[in-house]
PQR file of N, CA, C, O and H, with PARSE charges and radii, in Angstrom:
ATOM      1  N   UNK A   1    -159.629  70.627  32.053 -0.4000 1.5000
ATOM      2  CA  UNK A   1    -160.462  69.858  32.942 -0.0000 2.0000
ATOM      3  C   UNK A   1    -159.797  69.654  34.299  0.5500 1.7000
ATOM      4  O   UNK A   1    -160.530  69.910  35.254 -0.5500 1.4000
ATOM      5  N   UNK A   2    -158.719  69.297  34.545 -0.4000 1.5000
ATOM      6  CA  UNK A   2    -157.827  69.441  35.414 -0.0000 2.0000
ATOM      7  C   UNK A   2    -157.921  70.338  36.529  0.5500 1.7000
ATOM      8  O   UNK A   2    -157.803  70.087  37.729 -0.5500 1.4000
ATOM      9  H   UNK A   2    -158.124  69.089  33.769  0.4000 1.0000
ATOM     10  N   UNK A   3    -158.236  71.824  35.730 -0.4000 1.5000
ATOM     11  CA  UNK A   3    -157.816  72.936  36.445 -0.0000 2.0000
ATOM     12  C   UNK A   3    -159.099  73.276  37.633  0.5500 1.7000
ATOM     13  O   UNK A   3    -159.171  74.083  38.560 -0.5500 1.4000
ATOM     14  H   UNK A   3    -158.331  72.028  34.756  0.4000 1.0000
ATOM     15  N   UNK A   4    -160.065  72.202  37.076 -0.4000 1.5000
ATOM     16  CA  UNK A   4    -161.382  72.290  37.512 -0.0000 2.0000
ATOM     17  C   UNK A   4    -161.381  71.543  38.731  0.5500 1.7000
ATOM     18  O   UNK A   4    -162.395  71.424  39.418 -0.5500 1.4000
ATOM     19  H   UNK A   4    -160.006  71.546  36.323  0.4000 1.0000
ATOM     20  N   UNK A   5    -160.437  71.110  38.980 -0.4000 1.5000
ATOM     21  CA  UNK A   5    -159.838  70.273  40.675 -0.0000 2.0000
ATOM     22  C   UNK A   5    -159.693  70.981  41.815  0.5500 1.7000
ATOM     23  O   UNK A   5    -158.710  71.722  41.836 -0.5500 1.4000
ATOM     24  H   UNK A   5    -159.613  71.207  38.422  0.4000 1.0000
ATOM     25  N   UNK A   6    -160.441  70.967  42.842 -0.4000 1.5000
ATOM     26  CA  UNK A   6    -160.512  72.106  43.825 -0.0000 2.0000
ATOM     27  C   UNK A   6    -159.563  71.095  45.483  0.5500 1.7000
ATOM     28  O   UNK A   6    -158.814  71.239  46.449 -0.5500 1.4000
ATOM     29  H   UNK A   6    -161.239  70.365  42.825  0.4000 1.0000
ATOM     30  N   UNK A   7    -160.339  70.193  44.754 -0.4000 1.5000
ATOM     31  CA  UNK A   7    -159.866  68.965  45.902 -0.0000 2.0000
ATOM     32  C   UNK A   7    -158.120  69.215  46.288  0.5500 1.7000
ATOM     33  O   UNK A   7    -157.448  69.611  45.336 -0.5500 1.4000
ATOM     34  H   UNK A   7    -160.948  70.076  43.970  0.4000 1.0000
ATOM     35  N   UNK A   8    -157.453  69.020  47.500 -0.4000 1.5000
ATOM     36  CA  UNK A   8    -155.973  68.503  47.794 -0.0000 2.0000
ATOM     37  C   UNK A   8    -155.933  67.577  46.807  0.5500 1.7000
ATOM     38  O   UNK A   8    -156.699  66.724  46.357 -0.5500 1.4000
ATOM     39  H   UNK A   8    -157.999  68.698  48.273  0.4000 1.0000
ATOM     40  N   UNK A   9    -154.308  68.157  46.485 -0.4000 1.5000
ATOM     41  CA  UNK A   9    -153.743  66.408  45.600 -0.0000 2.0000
ATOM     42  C   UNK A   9    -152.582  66.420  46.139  0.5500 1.7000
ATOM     43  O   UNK A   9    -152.054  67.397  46.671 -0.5500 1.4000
ATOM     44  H   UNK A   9    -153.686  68.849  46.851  0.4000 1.0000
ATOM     45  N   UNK A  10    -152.068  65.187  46.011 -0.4000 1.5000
ATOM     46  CA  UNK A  10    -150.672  64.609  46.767 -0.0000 2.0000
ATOM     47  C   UNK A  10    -150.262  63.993  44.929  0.5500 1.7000
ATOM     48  O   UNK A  10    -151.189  63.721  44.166 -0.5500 1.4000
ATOM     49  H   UNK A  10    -152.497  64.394  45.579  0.4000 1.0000
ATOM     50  N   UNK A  11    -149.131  63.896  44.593 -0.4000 1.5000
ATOM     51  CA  UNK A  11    -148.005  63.604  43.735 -0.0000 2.0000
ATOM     52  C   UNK A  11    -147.083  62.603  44.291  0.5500 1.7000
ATOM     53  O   UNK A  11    -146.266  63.095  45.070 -0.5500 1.4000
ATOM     54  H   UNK A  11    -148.378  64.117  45.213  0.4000 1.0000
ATOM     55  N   UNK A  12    -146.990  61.386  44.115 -0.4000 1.5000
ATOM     56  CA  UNK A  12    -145.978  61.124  44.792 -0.0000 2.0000
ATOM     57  C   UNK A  12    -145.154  60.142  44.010  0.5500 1.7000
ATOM     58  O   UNK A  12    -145.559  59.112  43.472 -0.5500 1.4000
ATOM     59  H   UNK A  12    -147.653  60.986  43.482  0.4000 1.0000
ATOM     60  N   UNK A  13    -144.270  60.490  44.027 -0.4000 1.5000
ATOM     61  CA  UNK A  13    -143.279  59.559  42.813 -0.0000 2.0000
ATOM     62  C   UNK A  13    -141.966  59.332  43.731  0.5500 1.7000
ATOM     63  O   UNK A  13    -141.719  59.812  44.837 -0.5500 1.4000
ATOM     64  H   UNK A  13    -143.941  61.327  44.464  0.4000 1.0000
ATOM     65  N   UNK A  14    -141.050  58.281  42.777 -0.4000 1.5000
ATOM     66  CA  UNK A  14    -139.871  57.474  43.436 -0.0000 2.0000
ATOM     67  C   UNK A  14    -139.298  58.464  42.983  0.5500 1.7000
ATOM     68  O   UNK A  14    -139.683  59.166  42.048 -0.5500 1.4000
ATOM     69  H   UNK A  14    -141.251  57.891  41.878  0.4000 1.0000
ATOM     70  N   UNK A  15    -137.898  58.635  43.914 -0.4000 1.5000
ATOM     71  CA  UNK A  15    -136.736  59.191  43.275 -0.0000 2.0000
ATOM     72  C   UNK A  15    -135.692  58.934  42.110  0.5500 1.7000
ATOM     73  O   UNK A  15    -135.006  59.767  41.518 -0.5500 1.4000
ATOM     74  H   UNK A  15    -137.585  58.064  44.673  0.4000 1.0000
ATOM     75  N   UNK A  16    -135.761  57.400  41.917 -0.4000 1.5000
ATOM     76  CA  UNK A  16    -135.663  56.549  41.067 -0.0000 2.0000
ATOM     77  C   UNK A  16    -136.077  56.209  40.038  0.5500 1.7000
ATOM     78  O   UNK A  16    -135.407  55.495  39.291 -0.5500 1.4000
ATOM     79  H   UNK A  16    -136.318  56.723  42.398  0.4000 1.0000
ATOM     80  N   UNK A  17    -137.618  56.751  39.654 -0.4000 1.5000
ATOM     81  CA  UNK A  17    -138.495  57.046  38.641 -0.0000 2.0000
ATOM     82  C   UNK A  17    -137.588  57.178  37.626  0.5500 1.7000
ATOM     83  O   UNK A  17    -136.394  57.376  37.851 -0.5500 1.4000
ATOM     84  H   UNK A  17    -138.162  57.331  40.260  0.4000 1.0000
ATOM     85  N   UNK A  18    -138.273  57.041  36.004 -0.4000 1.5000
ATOM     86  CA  UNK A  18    -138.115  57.723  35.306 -0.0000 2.0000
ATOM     87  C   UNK A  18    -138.087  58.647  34.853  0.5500 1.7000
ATOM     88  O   UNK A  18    -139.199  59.155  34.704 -0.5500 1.4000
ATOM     89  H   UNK A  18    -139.243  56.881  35.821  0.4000 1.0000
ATOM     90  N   UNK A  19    -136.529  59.702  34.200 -0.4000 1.5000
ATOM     91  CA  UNK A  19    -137.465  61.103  33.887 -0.0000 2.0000
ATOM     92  C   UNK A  19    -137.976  61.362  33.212  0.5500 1.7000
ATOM     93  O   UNK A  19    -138.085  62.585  33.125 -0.5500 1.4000
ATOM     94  H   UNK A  19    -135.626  59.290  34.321  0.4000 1.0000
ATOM     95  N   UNK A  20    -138.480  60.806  32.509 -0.4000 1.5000
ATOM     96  CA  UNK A  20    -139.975  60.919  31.544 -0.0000 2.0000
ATOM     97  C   UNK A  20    -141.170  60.914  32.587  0.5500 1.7000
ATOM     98  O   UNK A  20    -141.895  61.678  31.949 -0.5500 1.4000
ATOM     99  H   UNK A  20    -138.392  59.812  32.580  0.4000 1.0000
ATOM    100  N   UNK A  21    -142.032  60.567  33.908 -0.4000 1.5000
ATOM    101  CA  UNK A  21    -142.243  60.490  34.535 -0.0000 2.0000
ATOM    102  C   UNK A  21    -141.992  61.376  35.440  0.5500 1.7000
ATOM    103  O   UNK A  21    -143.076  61.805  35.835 -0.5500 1.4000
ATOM    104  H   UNK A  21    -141.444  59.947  34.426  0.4000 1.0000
ATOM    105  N   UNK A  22    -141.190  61.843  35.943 -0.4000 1.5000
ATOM    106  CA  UNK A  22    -140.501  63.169  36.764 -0.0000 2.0000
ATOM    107  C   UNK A  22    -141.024  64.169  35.905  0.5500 1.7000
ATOM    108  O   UNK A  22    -141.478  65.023  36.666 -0.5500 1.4000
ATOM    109  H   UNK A  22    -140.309  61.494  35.622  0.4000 1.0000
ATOM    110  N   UNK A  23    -141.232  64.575  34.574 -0.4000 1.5000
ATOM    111  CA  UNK A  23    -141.283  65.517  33.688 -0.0000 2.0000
ATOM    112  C   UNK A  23    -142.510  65.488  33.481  0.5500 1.7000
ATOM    113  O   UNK A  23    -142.912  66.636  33.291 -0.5500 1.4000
ATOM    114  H   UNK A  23    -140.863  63.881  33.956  0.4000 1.0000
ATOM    115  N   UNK A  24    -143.595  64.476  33.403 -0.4000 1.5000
ATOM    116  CA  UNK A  24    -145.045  64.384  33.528 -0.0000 2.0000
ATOM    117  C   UNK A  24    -145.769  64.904  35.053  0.5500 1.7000
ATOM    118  O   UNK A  24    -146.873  65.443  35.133 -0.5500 1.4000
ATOM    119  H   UNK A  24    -143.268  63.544  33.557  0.4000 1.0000
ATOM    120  N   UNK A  25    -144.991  64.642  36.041 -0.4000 1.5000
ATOM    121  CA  UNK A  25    -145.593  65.043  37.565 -0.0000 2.0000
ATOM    122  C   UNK A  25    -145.476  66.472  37.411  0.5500 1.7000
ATOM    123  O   UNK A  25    -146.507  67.107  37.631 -0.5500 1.4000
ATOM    124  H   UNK A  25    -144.094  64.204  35.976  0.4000 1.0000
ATOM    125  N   UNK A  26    -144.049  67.364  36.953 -0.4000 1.5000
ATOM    126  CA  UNK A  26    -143.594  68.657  36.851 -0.0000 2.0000
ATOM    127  C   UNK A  26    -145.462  69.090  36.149  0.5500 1.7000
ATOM    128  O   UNK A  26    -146.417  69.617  36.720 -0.5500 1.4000
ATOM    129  H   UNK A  26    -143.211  66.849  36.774  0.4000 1.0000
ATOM    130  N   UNK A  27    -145.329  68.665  34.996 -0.4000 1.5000
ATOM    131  CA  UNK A  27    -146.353  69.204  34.125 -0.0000 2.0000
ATOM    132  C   UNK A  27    -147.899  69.006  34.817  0.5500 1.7000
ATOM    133  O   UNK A  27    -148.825  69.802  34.662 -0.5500 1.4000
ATOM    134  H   UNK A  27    -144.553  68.237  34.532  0.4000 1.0000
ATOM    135  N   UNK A  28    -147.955  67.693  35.654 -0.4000 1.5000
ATOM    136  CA  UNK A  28    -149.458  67.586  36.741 -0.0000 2.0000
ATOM    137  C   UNK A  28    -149.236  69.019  37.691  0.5500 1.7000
ATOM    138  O   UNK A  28    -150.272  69.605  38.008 -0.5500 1.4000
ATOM    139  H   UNK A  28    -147.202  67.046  35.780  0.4000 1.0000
ATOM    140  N   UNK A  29    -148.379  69.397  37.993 -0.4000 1.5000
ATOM    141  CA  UNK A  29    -147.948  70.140  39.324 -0.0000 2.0000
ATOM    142  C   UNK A  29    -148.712  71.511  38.489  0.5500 1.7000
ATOM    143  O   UNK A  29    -149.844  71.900  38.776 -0.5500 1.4000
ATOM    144  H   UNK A  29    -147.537  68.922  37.736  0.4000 1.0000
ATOM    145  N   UNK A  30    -148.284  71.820  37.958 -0.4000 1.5000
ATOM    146  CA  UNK A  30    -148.944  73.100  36.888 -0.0000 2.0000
ATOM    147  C   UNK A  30    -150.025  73.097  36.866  0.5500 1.7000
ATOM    148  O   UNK A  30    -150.550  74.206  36.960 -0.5500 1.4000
ATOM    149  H   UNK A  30    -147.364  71.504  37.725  0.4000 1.0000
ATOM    150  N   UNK A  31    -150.684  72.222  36.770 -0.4000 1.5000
ATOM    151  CA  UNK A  31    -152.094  72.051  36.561 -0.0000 2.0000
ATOM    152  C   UNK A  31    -153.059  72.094  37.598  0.5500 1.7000
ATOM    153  O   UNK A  31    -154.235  72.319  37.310 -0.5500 1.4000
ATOM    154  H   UNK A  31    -150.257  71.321  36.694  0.4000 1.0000
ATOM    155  N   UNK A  32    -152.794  71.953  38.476 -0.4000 1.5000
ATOM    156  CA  UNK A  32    -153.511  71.228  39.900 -0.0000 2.0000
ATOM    157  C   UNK A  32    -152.813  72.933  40.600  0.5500 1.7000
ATOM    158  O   UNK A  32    -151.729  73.510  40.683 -0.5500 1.4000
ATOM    159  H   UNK A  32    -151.839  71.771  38.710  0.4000 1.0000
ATOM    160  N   UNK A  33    -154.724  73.233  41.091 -0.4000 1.5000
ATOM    161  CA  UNK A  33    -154.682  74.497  41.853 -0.0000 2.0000
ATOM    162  C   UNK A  33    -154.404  74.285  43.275  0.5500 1.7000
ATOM    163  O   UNK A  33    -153.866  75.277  43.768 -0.5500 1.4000
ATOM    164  H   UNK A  33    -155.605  72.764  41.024  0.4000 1.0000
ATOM    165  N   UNK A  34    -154.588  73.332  44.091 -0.4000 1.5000
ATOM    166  CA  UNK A  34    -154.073  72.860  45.352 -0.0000 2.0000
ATOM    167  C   UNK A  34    -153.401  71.374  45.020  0.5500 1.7000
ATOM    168  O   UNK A  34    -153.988  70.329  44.741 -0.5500 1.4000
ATOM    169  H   UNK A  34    -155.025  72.526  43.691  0.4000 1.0000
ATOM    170  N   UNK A  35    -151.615  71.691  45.174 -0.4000 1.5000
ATOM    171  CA  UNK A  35    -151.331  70.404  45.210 -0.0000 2.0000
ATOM    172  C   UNK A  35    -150.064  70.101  45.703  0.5500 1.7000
ATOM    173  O   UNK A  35    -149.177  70.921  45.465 -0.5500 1.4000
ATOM    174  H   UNK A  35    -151.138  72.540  45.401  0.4000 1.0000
ATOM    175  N   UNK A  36    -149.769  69.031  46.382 -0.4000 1.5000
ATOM    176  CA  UNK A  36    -148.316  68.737  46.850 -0.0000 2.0000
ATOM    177  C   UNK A  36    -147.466  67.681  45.941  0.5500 1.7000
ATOM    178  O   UNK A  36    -147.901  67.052  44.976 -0.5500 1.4000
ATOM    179  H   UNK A  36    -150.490  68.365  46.574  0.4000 1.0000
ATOM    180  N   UNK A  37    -146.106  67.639  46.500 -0.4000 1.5000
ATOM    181  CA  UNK A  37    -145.464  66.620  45.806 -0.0000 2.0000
ATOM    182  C   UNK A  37    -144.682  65.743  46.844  0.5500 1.7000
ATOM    183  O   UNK A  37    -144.192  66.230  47.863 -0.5500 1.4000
ATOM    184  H   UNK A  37    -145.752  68.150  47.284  0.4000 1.0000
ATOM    185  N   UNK A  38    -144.623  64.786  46.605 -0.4000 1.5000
ATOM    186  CA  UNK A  38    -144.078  64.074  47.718 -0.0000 2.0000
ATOM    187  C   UNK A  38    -143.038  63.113  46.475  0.5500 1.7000
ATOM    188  O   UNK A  38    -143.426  62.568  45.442 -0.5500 1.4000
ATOM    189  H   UNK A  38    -145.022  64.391  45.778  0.4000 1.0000
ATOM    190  N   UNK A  39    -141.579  63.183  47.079 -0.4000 1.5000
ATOM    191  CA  UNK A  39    -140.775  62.248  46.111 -0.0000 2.0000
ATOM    192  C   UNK A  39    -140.003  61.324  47.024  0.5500 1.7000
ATOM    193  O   UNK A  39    -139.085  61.799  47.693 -0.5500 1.4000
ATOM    194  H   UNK A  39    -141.264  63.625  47.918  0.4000 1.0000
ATOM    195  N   UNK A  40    -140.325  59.959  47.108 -0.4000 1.5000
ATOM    196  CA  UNK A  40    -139.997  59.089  47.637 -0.0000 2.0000
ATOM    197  C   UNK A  40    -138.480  58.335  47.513  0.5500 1.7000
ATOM    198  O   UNK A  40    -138.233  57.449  46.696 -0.5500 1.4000
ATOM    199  H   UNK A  40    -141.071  59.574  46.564  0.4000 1.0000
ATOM    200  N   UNK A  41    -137.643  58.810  48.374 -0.4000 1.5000
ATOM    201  CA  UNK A  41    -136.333  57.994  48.255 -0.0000 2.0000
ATOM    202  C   UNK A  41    -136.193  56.507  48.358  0.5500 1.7000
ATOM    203  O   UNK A  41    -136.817  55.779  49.130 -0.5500 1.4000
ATOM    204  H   UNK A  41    -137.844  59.530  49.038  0.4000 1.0000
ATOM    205  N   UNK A  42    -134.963  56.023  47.157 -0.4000 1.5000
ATOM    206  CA  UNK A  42    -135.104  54.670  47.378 -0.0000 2.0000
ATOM    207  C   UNK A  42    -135.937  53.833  46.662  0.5500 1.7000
ATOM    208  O   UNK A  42    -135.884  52.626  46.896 -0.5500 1.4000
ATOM    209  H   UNK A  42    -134.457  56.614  46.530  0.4000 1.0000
ATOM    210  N   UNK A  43    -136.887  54.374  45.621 -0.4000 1.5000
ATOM    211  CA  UNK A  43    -137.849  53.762  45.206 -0.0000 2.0000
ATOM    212  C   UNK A  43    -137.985  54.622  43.715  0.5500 1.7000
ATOM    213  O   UNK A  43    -137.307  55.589  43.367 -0.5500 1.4000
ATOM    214  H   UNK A  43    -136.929  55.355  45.431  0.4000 1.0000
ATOM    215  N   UNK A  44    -139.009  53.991  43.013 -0.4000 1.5000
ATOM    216  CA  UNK A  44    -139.104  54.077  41.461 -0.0000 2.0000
ATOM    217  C   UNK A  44    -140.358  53.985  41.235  0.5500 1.7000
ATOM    218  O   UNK A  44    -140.940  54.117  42.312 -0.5500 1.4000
ATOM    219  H   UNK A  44    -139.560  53.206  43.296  0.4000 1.0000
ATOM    220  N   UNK A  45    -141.050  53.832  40.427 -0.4000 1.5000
ATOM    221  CA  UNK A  45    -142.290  53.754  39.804 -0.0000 2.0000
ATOM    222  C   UNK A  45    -143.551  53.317  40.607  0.5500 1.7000
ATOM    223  O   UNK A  45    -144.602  53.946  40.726 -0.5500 1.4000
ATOM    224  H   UNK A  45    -140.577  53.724  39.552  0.4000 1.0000
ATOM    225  N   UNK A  46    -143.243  52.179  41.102 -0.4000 1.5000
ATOM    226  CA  UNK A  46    -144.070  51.623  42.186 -0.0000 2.0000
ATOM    227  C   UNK A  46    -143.410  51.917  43.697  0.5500 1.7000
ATOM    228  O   UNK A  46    -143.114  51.013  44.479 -0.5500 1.4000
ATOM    229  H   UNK A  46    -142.389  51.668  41.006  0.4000 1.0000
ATOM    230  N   UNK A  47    -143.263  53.114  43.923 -0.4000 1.5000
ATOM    231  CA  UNK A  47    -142.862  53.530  45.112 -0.0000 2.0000
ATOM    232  C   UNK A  47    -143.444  52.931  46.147  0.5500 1.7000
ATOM    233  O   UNK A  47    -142.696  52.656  47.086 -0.5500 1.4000
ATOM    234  H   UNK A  47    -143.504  53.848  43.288  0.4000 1.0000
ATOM    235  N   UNK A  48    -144.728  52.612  46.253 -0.4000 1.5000
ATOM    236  CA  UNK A  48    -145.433  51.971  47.710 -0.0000 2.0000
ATOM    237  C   UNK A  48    -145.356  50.378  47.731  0.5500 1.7000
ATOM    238  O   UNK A  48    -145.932  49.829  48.670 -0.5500 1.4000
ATOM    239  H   UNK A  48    -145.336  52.836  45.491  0.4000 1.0000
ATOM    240  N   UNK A  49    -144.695  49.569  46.781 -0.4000 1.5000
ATOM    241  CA  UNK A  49    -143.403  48.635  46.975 -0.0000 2.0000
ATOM    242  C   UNK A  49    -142.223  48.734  47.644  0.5500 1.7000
ATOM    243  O   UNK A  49    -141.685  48.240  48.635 -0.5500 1.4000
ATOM    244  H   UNK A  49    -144.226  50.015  46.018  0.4000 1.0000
ATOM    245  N   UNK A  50    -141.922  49.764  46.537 -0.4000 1.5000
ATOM    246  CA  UNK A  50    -140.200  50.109  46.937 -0.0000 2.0000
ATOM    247  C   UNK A  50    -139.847  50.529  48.456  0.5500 1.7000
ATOM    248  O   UNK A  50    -139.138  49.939  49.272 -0.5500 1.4000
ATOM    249  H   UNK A  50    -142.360  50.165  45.732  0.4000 1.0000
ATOM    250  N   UNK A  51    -140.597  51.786  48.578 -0.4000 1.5000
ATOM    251  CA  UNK A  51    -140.188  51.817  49.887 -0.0000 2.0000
ATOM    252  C   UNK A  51    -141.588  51.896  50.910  0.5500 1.7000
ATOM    253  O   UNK A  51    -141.750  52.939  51.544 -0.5500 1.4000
ATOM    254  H   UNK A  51    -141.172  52.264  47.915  0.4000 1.0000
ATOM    255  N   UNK A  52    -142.209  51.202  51.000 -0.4000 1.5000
ATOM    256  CA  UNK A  52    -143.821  51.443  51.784 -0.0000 2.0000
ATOM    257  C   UNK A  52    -143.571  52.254  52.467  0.5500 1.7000
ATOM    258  O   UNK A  52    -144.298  53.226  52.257 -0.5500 1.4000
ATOM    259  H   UNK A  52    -142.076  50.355  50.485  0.4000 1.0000
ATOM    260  N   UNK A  53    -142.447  52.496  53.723 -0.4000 1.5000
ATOM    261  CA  UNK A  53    -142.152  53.222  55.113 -0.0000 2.0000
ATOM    262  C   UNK A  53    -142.620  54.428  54.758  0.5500 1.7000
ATOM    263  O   UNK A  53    -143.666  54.830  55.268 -0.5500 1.4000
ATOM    264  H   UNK A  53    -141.857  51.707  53.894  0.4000 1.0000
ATOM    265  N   UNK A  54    -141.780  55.364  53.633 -0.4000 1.5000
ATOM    266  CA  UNK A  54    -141.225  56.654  53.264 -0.0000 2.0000
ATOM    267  C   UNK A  54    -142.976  56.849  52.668  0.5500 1.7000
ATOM    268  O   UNK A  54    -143.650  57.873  52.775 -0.5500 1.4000
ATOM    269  H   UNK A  54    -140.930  55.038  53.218  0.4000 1.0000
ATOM    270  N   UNK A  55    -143.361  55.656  52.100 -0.4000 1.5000
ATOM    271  CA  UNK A  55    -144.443  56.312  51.185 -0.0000 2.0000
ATOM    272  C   UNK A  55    -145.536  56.447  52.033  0.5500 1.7000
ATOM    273  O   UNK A  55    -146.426  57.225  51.689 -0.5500 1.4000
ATOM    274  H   UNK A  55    -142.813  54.824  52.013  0.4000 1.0000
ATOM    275  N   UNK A  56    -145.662  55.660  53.374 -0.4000 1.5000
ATOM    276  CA  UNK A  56    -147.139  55.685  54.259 -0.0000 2.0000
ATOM    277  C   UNK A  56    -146.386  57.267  54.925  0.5500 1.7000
ATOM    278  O   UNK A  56    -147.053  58.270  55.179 -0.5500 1.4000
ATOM    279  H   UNK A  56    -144.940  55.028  53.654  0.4000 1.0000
ATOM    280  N   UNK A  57    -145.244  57.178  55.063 -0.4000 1.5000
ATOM    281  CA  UNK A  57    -145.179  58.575  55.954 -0.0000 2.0000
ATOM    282  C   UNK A  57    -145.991  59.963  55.082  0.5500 1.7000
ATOM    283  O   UNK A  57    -146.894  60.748  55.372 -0.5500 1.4000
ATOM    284  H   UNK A  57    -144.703  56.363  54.856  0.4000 1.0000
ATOM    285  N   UNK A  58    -145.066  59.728  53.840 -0.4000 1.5000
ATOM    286  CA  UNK A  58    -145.663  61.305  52.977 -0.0000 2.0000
ATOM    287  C   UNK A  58    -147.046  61.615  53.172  0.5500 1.7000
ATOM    288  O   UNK A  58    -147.552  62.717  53.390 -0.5500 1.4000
ATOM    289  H   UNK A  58    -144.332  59.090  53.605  0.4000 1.0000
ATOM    290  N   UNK A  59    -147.959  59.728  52.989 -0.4000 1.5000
ATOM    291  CA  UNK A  59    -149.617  59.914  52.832 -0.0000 2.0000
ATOM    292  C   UNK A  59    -149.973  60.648  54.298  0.5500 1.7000
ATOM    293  O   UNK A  59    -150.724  61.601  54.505 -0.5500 1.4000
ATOM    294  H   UNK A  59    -147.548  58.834  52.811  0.4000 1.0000
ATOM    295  N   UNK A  60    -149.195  59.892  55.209 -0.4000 1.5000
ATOM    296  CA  UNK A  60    -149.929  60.333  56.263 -0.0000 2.0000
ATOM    297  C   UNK A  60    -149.398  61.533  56.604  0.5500 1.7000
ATOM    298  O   UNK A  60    -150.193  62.004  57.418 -0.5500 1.4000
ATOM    299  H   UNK A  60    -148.585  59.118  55.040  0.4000 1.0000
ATOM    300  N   UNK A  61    -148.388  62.392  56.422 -0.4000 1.5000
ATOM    301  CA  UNK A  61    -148.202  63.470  56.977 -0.0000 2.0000
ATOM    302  C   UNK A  61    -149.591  64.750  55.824  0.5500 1.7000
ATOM    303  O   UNK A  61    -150.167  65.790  56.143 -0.5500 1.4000
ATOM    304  H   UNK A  61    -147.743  62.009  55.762  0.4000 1.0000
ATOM    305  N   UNK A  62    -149.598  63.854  54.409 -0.4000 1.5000
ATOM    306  CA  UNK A  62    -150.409  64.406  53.757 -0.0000 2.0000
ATOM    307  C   UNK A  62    -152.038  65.083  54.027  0.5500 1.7000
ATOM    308  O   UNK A  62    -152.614  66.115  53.683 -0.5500 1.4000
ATOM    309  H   UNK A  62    -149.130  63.009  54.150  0.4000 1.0000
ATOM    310  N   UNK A  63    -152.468  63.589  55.027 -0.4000 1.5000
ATOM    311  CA  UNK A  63    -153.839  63.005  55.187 -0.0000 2.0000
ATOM    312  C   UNK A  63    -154.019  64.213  57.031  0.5500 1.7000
ATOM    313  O   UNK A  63    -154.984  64.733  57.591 -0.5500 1.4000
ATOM    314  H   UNK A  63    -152.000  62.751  55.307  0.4000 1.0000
ATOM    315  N   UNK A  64    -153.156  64.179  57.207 -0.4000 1.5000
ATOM    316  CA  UNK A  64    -152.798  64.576  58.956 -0.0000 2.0000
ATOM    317  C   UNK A  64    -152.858  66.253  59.148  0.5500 1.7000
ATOM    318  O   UNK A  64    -153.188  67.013  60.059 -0.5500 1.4000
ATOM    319  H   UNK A  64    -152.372  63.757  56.752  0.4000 1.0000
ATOM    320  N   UNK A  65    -152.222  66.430  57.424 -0.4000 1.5000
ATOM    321  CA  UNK A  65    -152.395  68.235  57.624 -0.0000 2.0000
ATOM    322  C   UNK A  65    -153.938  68.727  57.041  0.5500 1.7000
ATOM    323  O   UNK A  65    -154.288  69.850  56.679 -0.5500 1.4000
ATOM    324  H   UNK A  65    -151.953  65.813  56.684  0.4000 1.0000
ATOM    325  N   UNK A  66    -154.725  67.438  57.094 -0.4000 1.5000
ATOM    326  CA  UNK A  66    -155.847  68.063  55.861 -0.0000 2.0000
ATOM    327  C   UNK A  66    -157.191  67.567  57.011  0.5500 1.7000
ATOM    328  O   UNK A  66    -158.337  67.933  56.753 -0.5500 1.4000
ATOM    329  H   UNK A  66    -154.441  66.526  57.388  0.4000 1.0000
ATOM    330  N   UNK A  67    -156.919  66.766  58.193 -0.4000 1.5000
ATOM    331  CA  UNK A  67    -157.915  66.016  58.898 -0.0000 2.0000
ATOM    332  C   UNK A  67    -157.699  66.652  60.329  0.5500 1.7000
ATOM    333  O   UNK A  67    -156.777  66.333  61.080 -0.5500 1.4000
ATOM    334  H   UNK A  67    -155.988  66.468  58.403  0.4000 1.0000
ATOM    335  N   UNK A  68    -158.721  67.642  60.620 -0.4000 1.5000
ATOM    336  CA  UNK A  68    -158.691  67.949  62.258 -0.0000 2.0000
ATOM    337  C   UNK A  68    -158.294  67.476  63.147  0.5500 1.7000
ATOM    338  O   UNK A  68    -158.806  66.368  63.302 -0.5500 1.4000
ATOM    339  H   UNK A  68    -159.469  67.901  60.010  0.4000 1.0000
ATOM    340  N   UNK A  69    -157.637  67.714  63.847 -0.4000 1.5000
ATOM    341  CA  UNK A  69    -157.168  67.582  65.621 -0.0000 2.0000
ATOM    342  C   UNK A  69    -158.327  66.345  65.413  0.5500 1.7000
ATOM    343  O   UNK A  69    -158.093  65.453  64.597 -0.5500 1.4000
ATOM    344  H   UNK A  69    -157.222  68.615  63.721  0.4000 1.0000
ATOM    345  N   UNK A  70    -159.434  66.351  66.106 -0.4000 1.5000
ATOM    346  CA  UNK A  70    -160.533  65.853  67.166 -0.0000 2.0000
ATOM    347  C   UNK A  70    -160.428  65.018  66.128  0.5500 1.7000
ATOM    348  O   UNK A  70    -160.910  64.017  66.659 -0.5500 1.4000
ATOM    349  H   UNK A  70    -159.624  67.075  66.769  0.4000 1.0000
ATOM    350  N   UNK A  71    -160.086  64.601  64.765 -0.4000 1.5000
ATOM    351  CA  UNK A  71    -160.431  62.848  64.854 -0.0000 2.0000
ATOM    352  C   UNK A  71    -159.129  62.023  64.445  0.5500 1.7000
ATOM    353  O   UNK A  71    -159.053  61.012  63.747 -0.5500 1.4000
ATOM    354  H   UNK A  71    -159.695  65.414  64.333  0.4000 1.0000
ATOM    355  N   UNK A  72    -158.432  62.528  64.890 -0.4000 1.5000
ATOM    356  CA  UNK A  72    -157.443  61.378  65.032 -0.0000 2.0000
ATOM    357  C   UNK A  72    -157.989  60.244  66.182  0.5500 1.7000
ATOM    358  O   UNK A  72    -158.945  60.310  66.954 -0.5500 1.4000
ATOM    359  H   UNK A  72    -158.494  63.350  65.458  0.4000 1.0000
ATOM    360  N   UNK A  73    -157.269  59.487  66.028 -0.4000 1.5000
ATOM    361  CA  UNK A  73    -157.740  58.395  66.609 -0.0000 2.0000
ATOM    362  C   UNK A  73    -156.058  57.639  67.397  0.5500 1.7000
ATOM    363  O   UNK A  73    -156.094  56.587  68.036 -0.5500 1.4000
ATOM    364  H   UNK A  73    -156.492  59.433  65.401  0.4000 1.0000
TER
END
């Protein structure tokens, strides 16, 4: 069902995570026909706690390669 995902996906986990967790994203990454990974230094499970900075950057460099020139704002 997964594979049936056409959409961008972003991954984004702490570096700090668990690797049980690290080993579940590996196995999302396989699955997902368009997809990135973004691993957040400094942070763990709830990465957009841990480190918000690192984690708004990944989204937005994410959101920035996928959204035309003309609408930034």
């Amino acid at each position: 069902m997964i594979e049936s995902v056409r959409a961008p996906e972003l991954l984004i986990g702490g570096a700090l995570d668990l690797d049980s967790r690290k080993r579940f994203a590996d196995e999302l990454m396989s699955q997902f026909v368009h997809v990135e990974r973004a691993q957040i230094p400094d942070a763990g499970h709830l990465c957009s706690l841990d480190n918000p900075a690192a984690y708004t950057f990944a989204l937005r460099q994410f959101l920035d390669r996928r959204t035309p020139a003309s609408n930034h704002t």
